[in-house]
C-alpha positions in Angstrom: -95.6 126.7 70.2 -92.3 127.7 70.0 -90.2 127.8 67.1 -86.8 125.7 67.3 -83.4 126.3 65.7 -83.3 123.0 64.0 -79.9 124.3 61.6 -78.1 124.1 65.3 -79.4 120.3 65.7 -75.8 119.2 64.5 -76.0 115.3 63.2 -79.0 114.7 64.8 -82.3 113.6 62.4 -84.6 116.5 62.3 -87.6 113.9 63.5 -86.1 113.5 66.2 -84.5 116.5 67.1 -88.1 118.4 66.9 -89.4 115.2 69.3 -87.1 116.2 72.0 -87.9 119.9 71.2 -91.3 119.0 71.9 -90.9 116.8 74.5 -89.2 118.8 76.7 -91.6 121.9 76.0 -94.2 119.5 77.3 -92.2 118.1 80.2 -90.9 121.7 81.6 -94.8 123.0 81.3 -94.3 125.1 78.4 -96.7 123.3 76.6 -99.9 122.7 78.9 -102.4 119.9 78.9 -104.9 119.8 76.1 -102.8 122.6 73.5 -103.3 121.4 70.5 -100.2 121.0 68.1 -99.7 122.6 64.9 -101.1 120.3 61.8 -98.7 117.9 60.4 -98.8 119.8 56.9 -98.2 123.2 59.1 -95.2 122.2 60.8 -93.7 120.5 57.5 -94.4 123.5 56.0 -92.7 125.8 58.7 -89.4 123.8 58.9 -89.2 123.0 54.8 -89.5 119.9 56.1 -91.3 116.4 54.5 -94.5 115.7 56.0 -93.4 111.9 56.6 -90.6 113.8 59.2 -93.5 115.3 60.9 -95.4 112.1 61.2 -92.4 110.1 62.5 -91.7 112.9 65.1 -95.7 112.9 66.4 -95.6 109.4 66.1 -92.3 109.0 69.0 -94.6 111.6 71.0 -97.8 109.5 70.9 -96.0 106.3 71.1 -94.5 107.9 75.1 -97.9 109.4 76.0 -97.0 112.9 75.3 -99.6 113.8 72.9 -102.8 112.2 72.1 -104.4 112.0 68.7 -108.3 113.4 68.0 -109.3 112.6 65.0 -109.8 115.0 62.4 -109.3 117.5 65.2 -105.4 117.0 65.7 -102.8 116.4 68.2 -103.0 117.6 71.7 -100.6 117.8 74.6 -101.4 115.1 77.1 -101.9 115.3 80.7 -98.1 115.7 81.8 -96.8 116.9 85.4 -94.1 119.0 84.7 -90.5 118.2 86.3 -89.6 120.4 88.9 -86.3 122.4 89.0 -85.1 119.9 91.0 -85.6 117.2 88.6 -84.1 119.2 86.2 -80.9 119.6 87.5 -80.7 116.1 88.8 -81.5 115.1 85.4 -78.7 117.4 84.2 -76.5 115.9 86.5 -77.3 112.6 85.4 -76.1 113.3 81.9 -73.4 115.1 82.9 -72.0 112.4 84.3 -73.1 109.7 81.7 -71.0 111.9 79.5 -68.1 112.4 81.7 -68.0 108.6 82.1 -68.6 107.5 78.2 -67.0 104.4 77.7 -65.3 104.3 74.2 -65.4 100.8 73.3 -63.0 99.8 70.5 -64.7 96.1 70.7 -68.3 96.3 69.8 -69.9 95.9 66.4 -71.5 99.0 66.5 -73.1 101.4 63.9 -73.3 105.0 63.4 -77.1 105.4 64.5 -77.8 108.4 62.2 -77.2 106.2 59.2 -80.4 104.0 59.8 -82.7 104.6 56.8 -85.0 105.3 60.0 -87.8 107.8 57.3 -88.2 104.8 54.4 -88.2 101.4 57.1 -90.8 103.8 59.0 -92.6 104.9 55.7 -92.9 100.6 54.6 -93.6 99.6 57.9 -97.0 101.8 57.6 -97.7 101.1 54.2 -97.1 97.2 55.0 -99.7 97.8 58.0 -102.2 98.4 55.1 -101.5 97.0 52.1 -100.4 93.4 54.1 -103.9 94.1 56.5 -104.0 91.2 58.9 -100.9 88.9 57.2 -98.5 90.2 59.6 -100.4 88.7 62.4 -100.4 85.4 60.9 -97.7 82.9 61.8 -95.1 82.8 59.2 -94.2 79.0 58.9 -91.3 77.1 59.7 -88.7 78.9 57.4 -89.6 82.4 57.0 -92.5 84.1 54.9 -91.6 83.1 51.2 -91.8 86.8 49.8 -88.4 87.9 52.4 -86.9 84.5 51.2 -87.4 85.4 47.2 -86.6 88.8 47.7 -83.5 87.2 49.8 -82.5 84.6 46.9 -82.6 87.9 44.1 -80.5 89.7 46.0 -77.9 86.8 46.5 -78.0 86.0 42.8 -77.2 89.4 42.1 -74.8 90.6 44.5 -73.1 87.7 45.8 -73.2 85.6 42.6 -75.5 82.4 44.5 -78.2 81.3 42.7 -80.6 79.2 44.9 -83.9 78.1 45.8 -86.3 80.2 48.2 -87.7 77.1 49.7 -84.0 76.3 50.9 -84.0 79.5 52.7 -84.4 79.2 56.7 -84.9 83.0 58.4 -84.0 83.4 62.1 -83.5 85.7 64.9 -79.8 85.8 64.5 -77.0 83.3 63.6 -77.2 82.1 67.2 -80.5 81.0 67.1 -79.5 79.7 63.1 -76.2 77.7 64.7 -78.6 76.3 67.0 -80.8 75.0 64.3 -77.9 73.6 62.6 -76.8 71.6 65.8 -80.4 70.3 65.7 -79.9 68.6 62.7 -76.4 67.3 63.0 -77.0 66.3 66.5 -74.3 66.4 69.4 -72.7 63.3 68.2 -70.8 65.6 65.3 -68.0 66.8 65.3 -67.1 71.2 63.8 -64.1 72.3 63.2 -63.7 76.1 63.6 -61.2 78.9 62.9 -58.9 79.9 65.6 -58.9 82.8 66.6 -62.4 83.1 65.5 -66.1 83.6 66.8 -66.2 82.3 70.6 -69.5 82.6 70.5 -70.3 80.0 67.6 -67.9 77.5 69.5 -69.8 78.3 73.0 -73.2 77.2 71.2 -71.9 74.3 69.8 -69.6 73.1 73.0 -72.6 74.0 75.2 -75.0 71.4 73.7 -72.2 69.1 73.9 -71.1 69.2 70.4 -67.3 68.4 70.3 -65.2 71.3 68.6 -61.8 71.6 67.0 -60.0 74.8 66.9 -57.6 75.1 63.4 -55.3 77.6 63.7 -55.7 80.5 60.8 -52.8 81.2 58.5 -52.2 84.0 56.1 -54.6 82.3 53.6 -57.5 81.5 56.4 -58.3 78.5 57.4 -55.6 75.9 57.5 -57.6 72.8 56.2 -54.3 70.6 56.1 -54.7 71.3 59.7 -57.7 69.2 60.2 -56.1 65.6 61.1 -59.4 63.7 61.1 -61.9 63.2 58.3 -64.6 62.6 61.2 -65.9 66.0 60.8 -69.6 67.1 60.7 -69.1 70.7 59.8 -66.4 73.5 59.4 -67.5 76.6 60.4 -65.3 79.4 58.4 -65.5 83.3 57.4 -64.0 83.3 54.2 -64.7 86.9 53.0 -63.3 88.7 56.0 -62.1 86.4 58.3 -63.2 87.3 62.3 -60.8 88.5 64.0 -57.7 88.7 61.5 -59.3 90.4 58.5 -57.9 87.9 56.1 -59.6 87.3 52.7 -59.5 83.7 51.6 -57.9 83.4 48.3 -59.7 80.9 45.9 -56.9 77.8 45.9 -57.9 77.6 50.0 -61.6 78.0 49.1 -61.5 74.7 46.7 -59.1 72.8 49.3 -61.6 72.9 51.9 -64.7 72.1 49.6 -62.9 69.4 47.7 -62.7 68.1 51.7 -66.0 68.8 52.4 -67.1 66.2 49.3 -64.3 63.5 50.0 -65.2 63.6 54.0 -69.5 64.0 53.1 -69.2 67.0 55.7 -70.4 70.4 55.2 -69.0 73.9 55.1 -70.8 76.5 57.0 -70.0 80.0 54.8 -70.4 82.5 57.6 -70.8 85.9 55.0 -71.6 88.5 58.4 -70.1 91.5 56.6 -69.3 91.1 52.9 -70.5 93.9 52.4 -68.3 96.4 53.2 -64.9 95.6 50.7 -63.4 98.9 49.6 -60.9 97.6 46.7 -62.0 95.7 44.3 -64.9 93.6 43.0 -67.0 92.0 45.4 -65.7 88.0 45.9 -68.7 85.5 45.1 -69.8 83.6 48.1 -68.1 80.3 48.7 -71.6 78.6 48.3 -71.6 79.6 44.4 -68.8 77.2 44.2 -70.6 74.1 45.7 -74.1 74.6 46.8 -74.7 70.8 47.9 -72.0 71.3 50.6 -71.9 74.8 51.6 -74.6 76.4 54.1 -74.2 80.2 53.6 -75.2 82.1 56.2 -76.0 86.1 56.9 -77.3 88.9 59.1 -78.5 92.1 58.9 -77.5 93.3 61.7 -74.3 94.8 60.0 -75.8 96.4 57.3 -79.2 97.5 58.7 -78.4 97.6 62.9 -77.7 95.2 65.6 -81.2 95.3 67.1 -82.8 93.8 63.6 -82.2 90.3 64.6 -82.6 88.8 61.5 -80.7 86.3 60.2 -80.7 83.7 57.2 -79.2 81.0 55.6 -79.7 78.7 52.8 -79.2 75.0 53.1 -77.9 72.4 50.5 -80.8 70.4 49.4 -80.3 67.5 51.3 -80.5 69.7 54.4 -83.0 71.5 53.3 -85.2 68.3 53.5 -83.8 66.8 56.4 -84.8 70.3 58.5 -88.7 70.0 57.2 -88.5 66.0 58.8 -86.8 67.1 61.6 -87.9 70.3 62.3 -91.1 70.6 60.5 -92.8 71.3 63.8 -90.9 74.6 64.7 -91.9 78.3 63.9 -89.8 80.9 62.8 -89.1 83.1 66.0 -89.2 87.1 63.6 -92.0 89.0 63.6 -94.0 89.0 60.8 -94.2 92.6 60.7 -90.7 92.9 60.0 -90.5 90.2 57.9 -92.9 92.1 55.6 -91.1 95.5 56.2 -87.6 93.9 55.3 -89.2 92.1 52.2 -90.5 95.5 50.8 -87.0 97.2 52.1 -85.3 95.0 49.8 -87.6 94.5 46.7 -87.9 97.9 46.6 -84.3 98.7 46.0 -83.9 100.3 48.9 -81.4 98.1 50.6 -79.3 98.0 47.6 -78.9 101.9 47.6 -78.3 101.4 51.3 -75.9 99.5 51.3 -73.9 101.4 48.3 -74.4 104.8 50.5 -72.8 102.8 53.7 -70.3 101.8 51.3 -69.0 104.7 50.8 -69.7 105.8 53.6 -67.5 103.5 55.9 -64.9 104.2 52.9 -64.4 107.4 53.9 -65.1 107.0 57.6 -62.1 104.1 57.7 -59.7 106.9 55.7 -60.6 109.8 58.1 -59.6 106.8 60.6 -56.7 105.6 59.3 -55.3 109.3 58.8 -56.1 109.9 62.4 -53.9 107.2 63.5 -50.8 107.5 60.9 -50.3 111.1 61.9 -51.2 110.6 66.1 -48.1 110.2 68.5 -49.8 106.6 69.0 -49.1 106.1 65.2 -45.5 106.1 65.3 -45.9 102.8 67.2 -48.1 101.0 65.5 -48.4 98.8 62.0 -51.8 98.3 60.6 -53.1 95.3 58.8 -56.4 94.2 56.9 -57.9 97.2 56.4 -59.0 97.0 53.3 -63.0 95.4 54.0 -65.3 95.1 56.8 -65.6 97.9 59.7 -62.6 96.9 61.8 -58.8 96.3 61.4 -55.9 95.4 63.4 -53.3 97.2 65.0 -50.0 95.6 65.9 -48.2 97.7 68.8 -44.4 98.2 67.9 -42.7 97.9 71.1 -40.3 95.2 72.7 -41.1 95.3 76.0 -44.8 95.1 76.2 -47.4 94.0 78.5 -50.7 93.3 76.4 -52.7 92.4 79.9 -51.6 95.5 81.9 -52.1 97.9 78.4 -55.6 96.7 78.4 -56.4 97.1 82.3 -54.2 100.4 81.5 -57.1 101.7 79.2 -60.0 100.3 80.9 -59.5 102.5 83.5 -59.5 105.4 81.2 -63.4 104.1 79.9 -61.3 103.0 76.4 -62.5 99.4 75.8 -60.3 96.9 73.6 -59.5 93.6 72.9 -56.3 91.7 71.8 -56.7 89.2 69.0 -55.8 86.4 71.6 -59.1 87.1 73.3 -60.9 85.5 70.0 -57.8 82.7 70.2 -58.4 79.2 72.1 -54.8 79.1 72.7 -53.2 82.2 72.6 -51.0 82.9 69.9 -47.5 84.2 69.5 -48.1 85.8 66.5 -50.7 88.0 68.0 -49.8 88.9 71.2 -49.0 92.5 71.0 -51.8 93.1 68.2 -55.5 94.4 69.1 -58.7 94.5 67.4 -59.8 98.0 66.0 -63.7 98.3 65.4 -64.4 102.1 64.0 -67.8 101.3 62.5 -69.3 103.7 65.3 -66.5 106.0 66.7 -66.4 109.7 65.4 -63.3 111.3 64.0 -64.0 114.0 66.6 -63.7 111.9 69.3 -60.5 110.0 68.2 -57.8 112.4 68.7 -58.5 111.7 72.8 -58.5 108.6 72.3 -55.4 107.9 70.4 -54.1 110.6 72.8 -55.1 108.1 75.8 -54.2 104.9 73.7 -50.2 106.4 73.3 -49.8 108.1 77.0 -51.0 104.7 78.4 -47.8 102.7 76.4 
């Protein structure tokens, strides 16, 4: 086999770089049926590389049918027709034009794919395979296997200053599939008041099942509970650490106002924490439900910190709902695997999603500086003013100009594969204060690839 240049592989992991090394040796017929691979330890060894690198690269290779496994013989290349020149350079073509047409979408909730701790979650998922033997197979009860939910309560207690009980802890396949829950055991006779502009979707769950939903407008301190003008309320749902879409951090006067309603109306506060994570001045905020546990339901994801496509979420309930779910909802099973479950359990007792989250941290510190320099020294700067940048992984930017179509600068873009939305797009009635500002996510576009952008962004005002 070949030897590859893997110091040219640019950002890419070197696991995966040597897999699509390999891959394509295999699919061009450079590597014929039944050649046997170098040894795991050899091809470490060649490369300087770890050995767990090696296994995660064979292990993408057998998982598509490209090699096969003999044991204690080694791997071998499977039996693969090799694509014709034609192929090729219709497959060329293909990405080519994948690339020409990228869509840079300024909207999505992205990550930077290269930062996934992809080595360690693949190194505990196989040592969870043997060390949990046939657990993960198991179902995992109604809430969530109580190992995830202690390591879950340990980590709150310690980083977000909530001290609570695991059995109070509820894991799901996302918040959706959490609000859902929680609309279960209010039923569709309540009433939840949400932040506007805010998370459509949260109001689309509730509105859909025919819960009836009022939309408080948000003010420089967040959610404007004197607002509220009936005490008839079930639930308020509310972002206090970094408010979606306007960035705003509620200060701790606004936090008591709307639990001291919460206990004079009996209604509950639903602590939506999504990306607390990421605050770059300052000490980290406790979570609202450290304040008042009985009446705040704090809920979080890992899909910010870890990726989109780990769909778990959790949330822990006051005691009283806590009890109520069992009588309710006793009979349902939580919908995550158990294998990740266990993976996530170790990731986190293990310390490893602490360091992971300090290294994205710092990380996204620098990435939103590079971003922000970008921007303040572009022609598209000089017409801009930016606000709440200081946490989470996207900011606003307010366009400075009087005369100024938002609808026609957005169709403006789209056509230019740029993707953005206005503030007023999270609004249920749009807003005057917004209408010329737009919602800047950064968490996965490239410093490199800004400069056209911000190029497109100014020559389309």
């Amino acid at each position: 086999m070949k030897t590859f240049e893997v110091d040219k592989r640019g950002k890419t992991p070197i696991y995966e770089y040597l897999y699509k090394c390999i891959r394509d040796e295999i699919r061009e017929g450079r590597l014929k049926k039944g050649e046997k691979l170098p040894s795991k330890r050899n091809l470490a060894s060649l490369y300087g590389i770890s050995i767990i690198t090696v296994e995660n690269t064979y292990a993408q290779l057998l998982l598509e049918g490209y090699i096969t496994s003999v044991q204690k013989k080694g791997y071998f290349v499977s039996d693969i027709a090799p694509i014709s020149p034609s192929d090729k350079k219709n497959t060329v073509k293909n990405i080519t034009d994948n690339i020409n047409n990228k869509k840079s979408d300024l909207s999505s909730n992205q990550i930077m794919y290269d930062n996934f701790p992809y080595s360690t979650w693949s190194r505990i998922m196989r040592k969870t395979l043997l060390d949990e033997e046939g657990k993960f197979l198991l179902s995992t009860g109604n809430r969530g296997i109580f190992s995830l939910r202690e390591s879950i309560a340990e980590y709150l207690a310690e980083s977000r200053g909530l001290i609570c009980d695991p059995e109070n802890i509820i894991i799901g396949a996302g918040t959706e599939y959490l609000n859902t829950i929680l609309m279960l055991l209010f039923g569709r006779n309540g009433m939840i008041a949400i932040e506007d502009p805010g998370h459509i979707k949260v109001s689309r769950i509730f509105e859909s099942n025919g819960v009836r939903v009022l939309h408080i407008p948000v003010d420089r301190d967040g959610f404007d509970v004197d607002s509220l003008n009936t005490t008839n309320i079930t639930a308020i749902h509310i972002s206090p650490s970094h408010q979606f879409p306007t960035g705003i951090v509620m200060p701790a006067r606004r936090r008591h106002s709307i639990i001291d309603f919460a206990k004079k109306n009996n209604c509950y506060v639903i602590e939506d924490d999504y990306d607390s994570e990421f605050r770059y001045h300052g000490k980290p905020i406790p979570a609202m439900a450290s304040l008042d546990s009985e009446h705040v339901i704090y809920m979080n994801t890992f899909s910010k910190t870890l990726a989109p496509s780990v769909r778990i979420a959790y949330m822990v309930l006051p005691g009283r709902l806590s009890a109520l779910y069992d009588e309710k909802l006793g009979f349902m099973t939580c919908p995550v695997s158990g294998m990740e479950q266990y993976t996530l359990n170790q990731f986190i007792s293990g310390g490893y999603f602490g360091r992971h989250i300090n290294r994205m941290r710092n990380y996204y510190r620098k990435h939103r500086d590079d971003i922000l320099n970008c921007l303040k020294s572009s022609e598209f700067g000089k017409y801009i003013n930016i606000h709440e940048e200081n946490a989470g992984l996207h900011f606003l930017i307010e366009i400075r100009k009087n005369s100024f179509d938002m609808g026609r600068y957005v169709r403006r873009l789209a056509k230019e594969n740029i993707v953005i939305k206005p503030v007023n797009d999270y609004s249920y009635v749009p807003i005057k204060k917004y209408e010329k500002t737009i919602v800047f996510n950064y968490s996965d576009i490239s410093v490199k690839e800004l400069s056209d952008i911000l190029k497109t962004m100014y020559e389309c005002l």
